[in-house]
C-alpha positions in Angstrom: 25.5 59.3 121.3 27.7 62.6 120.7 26.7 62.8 117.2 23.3 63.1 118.5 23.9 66.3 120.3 26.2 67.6 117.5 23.1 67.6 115.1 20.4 68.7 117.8 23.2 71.7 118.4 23.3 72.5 114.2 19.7 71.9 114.1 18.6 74.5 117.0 21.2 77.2 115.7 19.9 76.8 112.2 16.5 77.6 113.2 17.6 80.1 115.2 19.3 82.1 113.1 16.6 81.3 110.5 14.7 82.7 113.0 17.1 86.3 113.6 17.6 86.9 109.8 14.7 88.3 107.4 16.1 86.4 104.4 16.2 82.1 104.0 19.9 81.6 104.7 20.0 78.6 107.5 16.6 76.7 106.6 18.4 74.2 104.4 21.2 73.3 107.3 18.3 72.7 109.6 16.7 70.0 106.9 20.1 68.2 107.2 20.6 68.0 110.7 17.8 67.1 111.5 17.6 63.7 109.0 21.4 63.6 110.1 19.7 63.4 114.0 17.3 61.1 113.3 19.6 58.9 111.1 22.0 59.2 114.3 20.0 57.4 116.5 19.3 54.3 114.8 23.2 54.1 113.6 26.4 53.1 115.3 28.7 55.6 116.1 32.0 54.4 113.6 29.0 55.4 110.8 29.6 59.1 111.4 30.9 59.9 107.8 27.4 58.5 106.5 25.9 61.2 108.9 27.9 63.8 107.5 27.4 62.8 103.8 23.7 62.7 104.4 23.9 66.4 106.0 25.5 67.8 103.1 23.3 66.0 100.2 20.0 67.0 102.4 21.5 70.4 103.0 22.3 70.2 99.2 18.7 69.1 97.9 17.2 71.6 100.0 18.8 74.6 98.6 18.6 73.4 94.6 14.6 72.8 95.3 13.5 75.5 97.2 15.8 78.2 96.1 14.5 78.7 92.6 11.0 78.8 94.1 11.3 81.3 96.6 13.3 83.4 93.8 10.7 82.8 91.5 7.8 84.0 93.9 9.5 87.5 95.1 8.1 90.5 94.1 9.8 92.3 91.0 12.6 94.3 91.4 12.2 97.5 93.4 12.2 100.6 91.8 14.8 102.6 92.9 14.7 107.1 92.7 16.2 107.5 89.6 14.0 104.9 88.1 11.0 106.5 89.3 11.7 109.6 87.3 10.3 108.1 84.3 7.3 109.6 83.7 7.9 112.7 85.2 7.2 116.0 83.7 10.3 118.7 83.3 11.2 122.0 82.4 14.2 122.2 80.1 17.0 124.6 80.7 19.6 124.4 78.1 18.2 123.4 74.6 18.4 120.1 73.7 19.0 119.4 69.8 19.1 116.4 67.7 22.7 114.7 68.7 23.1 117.3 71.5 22.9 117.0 75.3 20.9 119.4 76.8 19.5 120.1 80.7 16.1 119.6 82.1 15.1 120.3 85.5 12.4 118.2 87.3 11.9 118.4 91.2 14.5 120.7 91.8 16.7 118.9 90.4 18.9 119.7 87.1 19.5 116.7 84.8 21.7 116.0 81.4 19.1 115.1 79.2 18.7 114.3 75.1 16.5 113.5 72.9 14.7 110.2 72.6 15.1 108.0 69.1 12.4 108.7 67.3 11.9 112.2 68.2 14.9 113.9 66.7 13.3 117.7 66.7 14.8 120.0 69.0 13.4 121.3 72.2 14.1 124.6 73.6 14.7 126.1 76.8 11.2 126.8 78.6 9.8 124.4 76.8 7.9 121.1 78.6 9.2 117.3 78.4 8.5 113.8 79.6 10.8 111.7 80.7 10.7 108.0 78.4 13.8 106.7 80.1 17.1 106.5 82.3 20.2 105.6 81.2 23.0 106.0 84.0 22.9 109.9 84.6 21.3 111.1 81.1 17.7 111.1 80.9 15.2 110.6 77.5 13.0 112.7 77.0 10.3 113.9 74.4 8.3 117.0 74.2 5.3 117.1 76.5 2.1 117.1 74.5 -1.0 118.0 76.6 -3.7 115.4 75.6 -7.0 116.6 75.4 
């Protein structure tokens, strides 16, 4: 009858703490304790390894099913502030020439900057520019073109 309260204890703090952290990280252990209490009180007590066993392949089971589902149905990856630049219109400061780095300011903000792949003519200081991508520190740019 111990084994009983052993599995009601895992089970309670599993849902607890499910309960305390934002993010799935007990829900599984609370599966397997509680078939691990059920199985507990129709078995003898010298059958405690079977208990255990089917803790850990419930537990187990849980995770590999559900897992990939909940991963599948987040939202995409957040953006973070440097990622958000793209886009983003800038002034540059220091030319920037065909295999050059050059500076651009956007926001306040001064940034190493060259020239994007397929746009290999230089652009002078003063002039505008759009930012196509980040790559660690070093932004791509292209001259700004206003479309009418």
């Amino acid at each position: 009858m111990t084994m009983v309260y052993i599995w009601l204890a895992i089970f309670i703090v599993s849902i607890v703490v499910e309960l305390i952290v934002p993010a799935l990280v007990s829900i599984w252990f609370a599966a397997g304790s509680l078939v691990s209490l059920i199985l507990s009180l129709f078995l003898q007590e010298h059958l405690i390894w079977l208990q255990i066993v089917v803790f850990v392949v419930i537990s187990a089971a849980f995770i590999l099913a559900i897992r990939p589902l909940i991963k599948k149905n987040q939202k995409g990856e957040l953006k973070s502030n440097v990622d958000s630049i793209v886009g983003k219109i800038g002034f540059v400061e220091d030319d920037i020439l065909q295999f050059q780095t050059g500076t651009v300011k956007i926001n306040g903000l001064v940034w190493a900057a060259s020239l994007v792949s397929d746009n290999l003519s230089p652009i002078v200081s003063g002039e505008k520019v759009v930012v196509e991508e980040v790559n660690g520190n070093k932004l791509k740019v292209k001259k700004y073109t206003e479309d009418k």
